[in-house]
C-alpha positions in Angstrom: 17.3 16.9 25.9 17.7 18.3 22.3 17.1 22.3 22.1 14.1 23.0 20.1 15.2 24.4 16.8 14.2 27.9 15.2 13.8 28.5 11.7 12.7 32.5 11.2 13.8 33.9 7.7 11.3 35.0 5.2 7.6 36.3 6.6 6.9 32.7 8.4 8.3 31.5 11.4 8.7 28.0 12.9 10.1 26.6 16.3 10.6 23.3 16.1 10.5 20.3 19.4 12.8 17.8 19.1 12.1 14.7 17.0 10.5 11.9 18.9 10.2 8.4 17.5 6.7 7.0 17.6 6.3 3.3 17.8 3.7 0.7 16.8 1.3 0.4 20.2 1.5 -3.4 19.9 3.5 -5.9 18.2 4.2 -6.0 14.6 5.9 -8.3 12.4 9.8 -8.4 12.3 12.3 -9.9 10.0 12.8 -8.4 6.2 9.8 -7.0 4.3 10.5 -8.0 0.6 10.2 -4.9 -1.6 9.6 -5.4 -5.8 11.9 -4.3 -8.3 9.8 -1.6 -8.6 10.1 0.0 -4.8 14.1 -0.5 -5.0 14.2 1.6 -8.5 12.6 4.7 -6.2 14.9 5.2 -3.4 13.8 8.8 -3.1 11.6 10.9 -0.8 8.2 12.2 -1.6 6.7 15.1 0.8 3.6 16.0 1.3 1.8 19.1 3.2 -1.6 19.2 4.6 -3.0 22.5 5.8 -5.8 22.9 7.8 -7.6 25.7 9.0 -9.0 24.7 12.6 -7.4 22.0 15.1 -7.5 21.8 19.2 -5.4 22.3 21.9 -4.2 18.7 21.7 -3.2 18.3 18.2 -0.2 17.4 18.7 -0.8 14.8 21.0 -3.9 13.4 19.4 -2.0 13.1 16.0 0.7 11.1 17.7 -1.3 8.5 19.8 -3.4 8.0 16.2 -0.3 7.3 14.9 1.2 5.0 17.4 -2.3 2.9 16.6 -2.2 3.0 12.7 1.7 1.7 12.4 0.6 -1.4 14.0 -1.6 -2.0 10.5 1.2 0.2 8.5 4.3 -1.6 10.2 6.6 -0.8 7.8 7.1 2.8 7.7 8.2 2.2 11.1 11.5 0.3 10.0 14.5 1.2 8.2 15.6 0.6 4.4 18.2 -2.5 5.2 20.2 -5.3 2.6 19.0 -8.8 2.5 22.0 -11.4 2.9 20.9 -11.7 -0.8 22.2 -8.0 -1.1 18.6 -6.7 -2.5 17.2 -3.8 -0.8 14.6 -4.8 1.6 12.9 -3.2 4.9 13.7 -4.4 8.1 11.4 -4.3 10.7 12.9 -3.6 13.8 11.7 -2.7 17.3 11.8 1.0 15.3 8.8 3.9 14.8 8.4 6.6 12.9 10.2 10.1 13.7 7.3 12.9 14.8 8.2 16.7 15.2 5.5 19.2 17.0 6.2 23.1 16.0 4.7 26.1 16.2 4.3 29.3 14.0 4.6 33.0 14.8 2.0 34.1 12.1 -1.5 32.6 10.6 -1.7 29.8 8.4 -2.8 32.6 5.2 1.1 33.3 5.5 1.2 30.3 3.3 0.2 31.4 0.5 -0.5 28.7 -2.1 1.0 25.4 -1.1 0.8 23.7 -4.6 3.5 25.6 -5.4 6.5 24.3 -3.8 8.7 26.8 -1.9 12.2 25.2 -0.3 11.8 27.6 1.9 8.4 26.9 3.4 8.8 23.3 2.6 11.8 23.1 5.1 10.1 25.0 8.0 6.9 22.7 7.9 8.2 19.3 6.3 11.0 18.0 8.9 14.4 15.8 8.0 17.6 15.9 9.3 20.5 17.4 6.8 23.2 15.1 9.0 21.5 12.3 7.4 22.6 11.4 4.2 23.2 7.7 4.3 19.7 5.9 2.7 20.1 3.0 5.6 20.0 5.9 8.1 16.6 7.7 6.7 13.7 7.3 8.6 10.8 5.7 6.3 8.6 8.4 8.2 8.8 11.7 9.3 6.0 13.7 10.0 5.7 17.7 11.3 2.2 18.6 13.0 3.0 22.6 13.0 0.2 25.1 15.3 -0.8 28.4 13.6 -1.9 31.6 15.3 -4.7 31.2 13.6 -5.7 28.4 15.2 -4.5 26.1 11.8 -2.6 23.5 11.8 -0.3 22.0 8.5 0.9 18.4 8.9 3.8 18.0 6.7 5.1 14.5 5.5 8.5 12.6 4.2 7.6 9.2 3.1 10.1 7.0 1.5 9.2 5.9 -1.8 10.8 2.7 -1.8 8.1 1.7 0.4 5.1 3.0 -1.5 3.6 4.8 -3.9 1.0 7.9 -4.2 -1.5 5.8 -3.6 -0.3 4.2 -0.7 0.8 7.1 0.8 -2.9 8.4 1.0 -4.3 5.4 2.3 -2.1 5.6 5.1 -2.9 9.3 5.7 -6.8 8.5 5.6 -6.3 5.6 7.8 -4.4 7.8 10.0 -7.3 10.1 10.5 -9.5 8.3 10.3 -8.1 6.6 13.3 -7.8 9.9 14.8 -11.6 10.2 14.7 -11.7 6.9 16.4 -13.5 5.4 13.4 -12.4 1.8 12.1 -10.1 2.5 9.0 -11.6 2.0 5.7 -9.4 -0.4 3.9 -6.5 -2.5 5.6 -3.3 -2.5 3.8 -2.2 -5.6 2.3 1.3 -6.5 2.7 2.5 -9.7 0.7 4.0 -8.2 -2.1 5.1 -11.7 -3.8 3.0 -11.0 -6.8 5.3 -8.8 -8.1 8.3 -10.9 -7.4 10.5 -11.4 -10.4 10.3 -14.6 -12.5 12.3 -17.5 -13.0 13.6 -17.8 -15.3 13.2 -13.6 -16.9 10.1 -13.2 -19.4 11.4 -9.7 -20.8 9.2 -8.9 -24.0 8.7 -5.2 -24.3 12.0 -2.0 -25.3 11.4 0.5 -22.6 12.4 3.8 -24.0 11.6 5.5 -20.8 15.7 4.0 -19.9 16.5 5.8 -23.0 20.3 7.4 -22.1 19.5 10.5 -23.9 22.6 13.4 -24.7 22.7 16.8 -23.8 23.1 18.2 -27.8 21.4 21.4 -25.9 23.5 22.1 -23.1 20.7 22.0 -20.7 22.9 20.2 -17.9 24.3 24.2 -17.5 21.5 26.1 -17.1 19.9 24.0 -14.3 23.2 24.1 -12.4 23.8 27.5 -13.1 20.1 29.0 -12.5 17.6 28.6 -9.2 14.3 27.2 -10.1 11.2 28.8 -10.3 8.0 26.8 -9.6 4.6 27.7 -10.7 1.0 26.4 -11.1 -0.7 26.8 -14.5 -4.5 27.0 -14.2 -6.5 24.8 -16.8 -10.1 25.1 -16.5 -12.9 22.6 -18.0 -13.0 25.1 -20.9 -9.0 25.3 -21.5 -9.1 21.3 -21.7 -11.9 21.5 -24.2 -10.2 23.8 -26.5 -6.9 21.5 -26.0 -8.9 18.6 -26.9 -10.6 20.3 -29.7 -7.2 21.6 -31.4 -6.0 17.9 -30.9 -8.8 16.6 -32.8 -9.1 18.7 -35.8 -5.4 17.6 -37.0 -4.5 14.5 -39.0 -7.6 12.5 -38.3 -7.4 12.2 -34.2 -10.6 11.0 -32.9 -10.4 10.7 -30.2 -8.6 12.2 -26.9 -8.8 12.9 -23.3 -8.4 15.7 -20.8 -4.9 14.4 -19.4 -3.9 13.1 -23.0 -4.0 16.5 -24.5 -2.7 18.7 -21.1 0.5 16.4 -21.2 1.6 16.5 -25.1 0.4 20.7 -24.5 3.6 20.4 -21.5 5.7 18.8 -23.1 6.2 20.4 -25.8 5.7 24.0 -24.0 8.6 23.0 -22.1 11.0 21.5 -24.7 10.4 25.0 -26.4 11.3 27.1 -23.0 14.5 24.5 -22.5 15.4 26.2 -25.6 16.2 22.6 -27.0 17.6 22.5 -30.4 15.4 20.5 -33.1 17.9 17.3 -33.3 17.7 16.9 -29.3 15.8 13.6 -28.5 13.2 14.9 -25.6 11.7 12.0 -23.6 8.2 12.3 -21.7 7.3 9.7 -18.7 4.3 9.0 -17.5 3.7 7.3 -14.2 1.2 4.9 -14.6 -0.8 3.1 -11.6 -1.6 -0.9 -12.6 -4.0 -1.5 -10.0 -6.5 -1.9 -12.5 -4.3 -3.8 -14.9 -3.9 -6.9 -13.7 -6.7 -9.8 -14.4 -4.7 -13.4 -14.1 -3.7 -12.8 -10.4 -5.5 -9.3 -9.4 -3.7 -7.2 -6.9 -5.9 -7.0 -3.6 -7.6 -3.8 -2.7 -5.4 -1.9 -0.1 -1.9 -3.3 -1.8 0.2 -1.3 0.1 3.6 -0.7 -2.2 4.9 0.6 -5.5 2.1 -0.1 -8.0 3.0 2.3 -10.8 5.5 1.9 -13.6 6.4 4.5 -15.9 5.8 4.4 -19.9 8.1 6.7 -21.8 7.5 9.2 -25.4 10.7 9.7 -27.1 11.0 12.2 -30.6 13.1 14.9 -31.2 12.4 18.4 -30.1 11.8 19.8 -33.6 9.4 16.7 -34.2 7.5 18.0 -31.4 7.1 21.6 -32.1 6.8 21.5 -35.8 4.7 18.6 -36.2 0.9 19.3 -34.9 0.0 18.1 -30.9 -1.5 15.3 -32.3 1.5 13.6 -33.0 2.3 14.6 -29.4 -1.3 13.1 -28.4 -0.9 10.1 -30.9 1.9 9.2 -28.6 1.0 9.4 -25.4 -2.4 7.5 -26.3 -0.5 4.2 -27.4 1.9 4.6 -24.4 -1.0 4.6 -22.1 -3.0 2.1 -23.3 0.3 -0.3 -23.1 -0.2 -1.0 -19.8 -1.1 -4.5 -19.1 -0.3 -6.9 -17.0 2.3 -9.0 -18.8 3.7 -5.7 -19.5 4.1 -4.6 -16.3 5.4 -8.4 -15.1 8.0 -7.6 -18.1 9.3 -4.7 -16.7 9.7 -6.2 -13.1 11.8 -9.0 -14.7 13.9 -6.1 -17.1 14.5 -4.0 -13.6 15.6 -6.9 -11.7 18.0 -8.3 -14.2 19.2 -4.7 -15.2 19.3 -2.5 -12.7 18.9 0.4 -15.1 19.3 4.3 -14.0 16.8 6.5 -15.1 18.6 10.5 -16.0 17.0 13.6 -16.4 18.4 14.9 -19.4 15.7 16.2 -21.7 13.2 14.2 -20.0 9.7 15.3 -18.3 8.1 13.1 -16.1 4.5 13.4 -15.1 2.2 12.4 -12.4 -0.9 12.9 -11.7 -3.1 13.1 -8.2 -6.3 14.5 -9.7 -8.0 11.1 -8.6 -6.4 10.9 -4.6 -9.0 11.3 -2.0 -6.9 14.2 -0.3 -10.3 15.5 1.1 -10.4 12.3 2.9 -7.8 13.4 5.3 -9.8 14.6 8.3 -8.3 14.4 11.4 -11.1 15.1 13.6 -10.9 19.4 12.1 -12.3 18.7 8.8 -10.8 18.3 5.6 -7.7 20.1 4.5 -8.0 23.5 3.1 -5.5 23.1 0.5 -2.9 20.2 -0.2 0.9 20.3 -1.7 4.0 18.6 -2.4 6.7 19.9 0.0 9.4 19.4 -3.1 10.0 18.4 -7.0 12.4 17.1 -8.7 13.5 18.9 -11.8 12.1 16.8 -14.3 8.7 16.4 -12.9 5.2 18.2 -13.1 2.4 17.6 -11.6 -1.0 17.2 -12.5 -3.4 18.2 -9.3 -7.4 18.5 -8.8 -8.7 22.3 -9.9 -10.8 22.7 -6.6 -13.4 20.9 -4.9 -16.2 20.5 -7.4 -15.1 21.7 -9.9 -13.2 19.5 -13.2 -10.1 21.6 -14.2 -6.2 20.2 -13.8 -3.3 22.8 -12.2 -0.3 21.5 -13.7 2.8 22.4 -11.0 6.2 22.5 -12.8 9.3 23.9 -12.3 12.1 24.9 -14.5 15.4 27.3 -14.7 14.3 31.1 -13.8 14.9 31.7 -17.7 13.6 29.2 -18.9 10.3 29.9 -17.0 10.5 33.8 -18.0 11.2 32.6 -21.5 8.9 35.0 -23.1 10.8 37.9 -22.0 7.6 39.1 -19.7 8.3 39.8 -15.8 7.7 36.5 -13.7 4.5 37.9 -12.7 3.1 36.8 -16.4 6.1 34.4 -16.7 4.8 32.2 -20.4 5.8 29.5 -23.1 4.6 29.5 -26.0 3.8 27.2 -28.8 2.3 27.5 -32.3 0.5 24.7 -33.8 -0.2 24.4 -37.2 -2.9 26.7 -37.6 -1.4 29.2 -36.5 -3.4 29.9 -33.6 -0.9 30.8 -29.9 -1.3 28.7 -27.3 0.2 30.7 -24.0 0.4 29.5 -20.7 0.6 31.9 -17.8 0.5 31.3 -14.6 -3.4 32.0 -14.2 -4.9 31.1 -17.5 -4.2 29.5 -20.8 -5.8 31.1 -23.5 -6.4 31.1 -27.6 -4.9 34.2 -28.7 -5.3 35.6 -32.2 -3.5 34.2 -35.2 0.2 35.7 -35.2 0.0 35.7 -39.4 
């Protein structure tokens, strides 16, 4: 039997079982699982951590026979990224399961401190995967970590593959999973024919994507995130921030109107092209990841689709356009890339990425999603809800847009960038800010509690 593993520096400490591979209960469905051209452009990881602040003796085991039961509806994350003979990446289910770790903690779950904010550190003692596997046909589809407190908590920390699903997805499965836990029928039962999003024949391609873009690095940025650790941080918007966003937005070239996650995203973007230090010729690129559920009217996609249903819609201007002109450029943007999103749009993009395979880079780009609308409250494994939610990692290029708090209406935007670039204000990382002027003069600084108007600098 594997020795269980101990993972002890910084203030929290974590002994870990050995993995165990959970399997569906009863039979499943085998043979290849057809993913879309838009699950094999993700081949990536997303994590997840849940922490709660009661549980029972039995956690660990009650977690892992609600799990053998919900695989049999969620079949696939319990077989392994394969090749079709048609050499397209596909799932094959196989007599697999998914991979679960039990662990316990030397200290209370307060040791924490704020999960939003992802820390490598904390995220590789609670969130488990295996550094000897680096081949994507060797990664499980599923791991998840249910980790005892001293306290009495409990954190249940995921890795889910992408190319399997998206956001969305990955909280149905969650709230299915506890809900099964509580011995409740699950809500919504995931549909699995993903042939609506099959290519066409032959290729209907009628849109430019500029979120494929290949942009150059007139900036040098490529050197500063090799050369610099990152430093993540949550920035606090409040109802009233969003209004005064929205409000700045709209008094500037005729805007009328704008929302909440309209004006928050031009208001990043160009804070962080300014912190990159990007010269005014660079192109910057903004992506927004987009969920079509909605979107589609000829065929509509069935509630509980279970796979990728987002796409991403891209910004592209240089990085002086976007400090020097006012955020309603920014905001003029973003509006019209948004409200692009339709169905034959979206069926044009599946055709573009199957004929194209293009790569997506991360050079001068931001990429953001948001999970202010994800039932993450919903995840109740028999405890209560969780206490506070995060993502275990980010990628450098994206920031997230996450709920304020229960009840209330206010967006933390999580982001990371270069230590300098995050200090670029010249303040200690305690008040670590970007700042931009708009046109009136009037500072906009973020910090990482508040966003505020500050005096005219004239």
């Amino acid at each position: 039997m594997e020795a269980s593993t101990i993972m002890n520096s910084g203030p929290v400490t974590v002994t870990k079982s050995p993995p165990i591979l959970v399997q569906p209960e009863s039979a499943t469905p085998d043979g290849f699982y057809f993913l879309s051209s838009l699950d094999q452009a993700i081949p990536i990881t997303m994590q997840a951590i849940y922490c709660y602040e009661r549980s029972g003796d039995d956690v660990g085991d009650m977690l892992k026979k609600a799990l053998a039961k919900v695989l049999v509806h969620y079949y696939p994350l319990a077989g392994k990224l394969a090749t079709t003979p048609e050499d397209k990446l596909a799932v094959a289910c196989t007599k697999g399961g998914a991979t679960l770790v039990e662990a316990i903690a030397t200290c209370g779950i307060d040791a924490l401190g704020d999960v939003r904010v992802p820390d490598p550190d904390i995220s590789r003692k609670l969130v488990y995967t295996d550094p000897s596997m680096t081949d994507l046909f060797e990664v499980p589809l599923l791991t998840a970590q249910v980790t005892k407190f001293q306290c009495g908590g409990f954190t249940l920390g995921i890795a889910m593959s992408h190319c399997v699903t998206d956001g969305a997805g990955a909280m149905a499965f969650i709230n299915s999973w506890a809900q099964t836990a509580r011995g409740v029928p699950i809500t919504i039962v995931p549909f699995h024919d993903r042939s609506i999003l099959k290519p066409r024949v032959p290729p209907q391609i009628k849109y430019p994507y500029e979120d494929f873009v290949v942009i150059s690095d007139v900036s040098d940025m490529a050197t500063l995130f090799e050369r610099q650790p990152m430093t993540y941080q949550a920035f606090h918007f409040d109802s009233d921030k969003l209004a005064a966003l929205k409000r700045m937005a709209m008094s500037e070239d005729g805007l009328t109107s704008c929302t909440s996650f309209t004006a928050l995203a031009a208001h990043v973007w160009r804070a962080r092209s300014q912190a990159l230090n990007m010269k005014p010729h660079q192109l910057t690129k903004l992506r927004i990841m987009a969920d079509f559920r909605s979107k589609f009217e000829t065929t509509a996609l069935p509630e509980g689709y279970f796979g990728n249903a987002v796409t991403t819609v891209g910004c592209l201007c240089t990085a002086g356009d976007l400090a020097e002109k006012p955020i309603s450029f920014a905001v003029e943007q973003i509006k019209n890339a948004v409200e692009s999103v339709t169905e034959d749009y979206v069926l044009s993009r599946i055709d573009y990425e199957d004929v194209y395979k293009p790569q997506l880079t991360s050079v001068g780009t931001l990429v953001i999603s948001s999970w202010t609308r994800l039932a993450f409250g919903a995840a109740n494994f028999g405890w209560g809800g969780p206490a506070q939610f995060g993502s275990g990692s980010l990628v450098e290029e994206l920031g997230l847009f996450m709920p304020e708090g229960e009840g209330k209406k206010g967006i933390v935007v999580v982001l990371g960038l270069p230590t300098s670039a995050m200090n670029s204000s010249g303040r200690s990382s305690k008040v670590a800010s970007t700042k931009i002027l708009c046109r009136s003069s009037c500072l906009f600084h973020i910090t990482t509690s508040t966003v505020g108007l500050i005096t005219c600098t004239n």
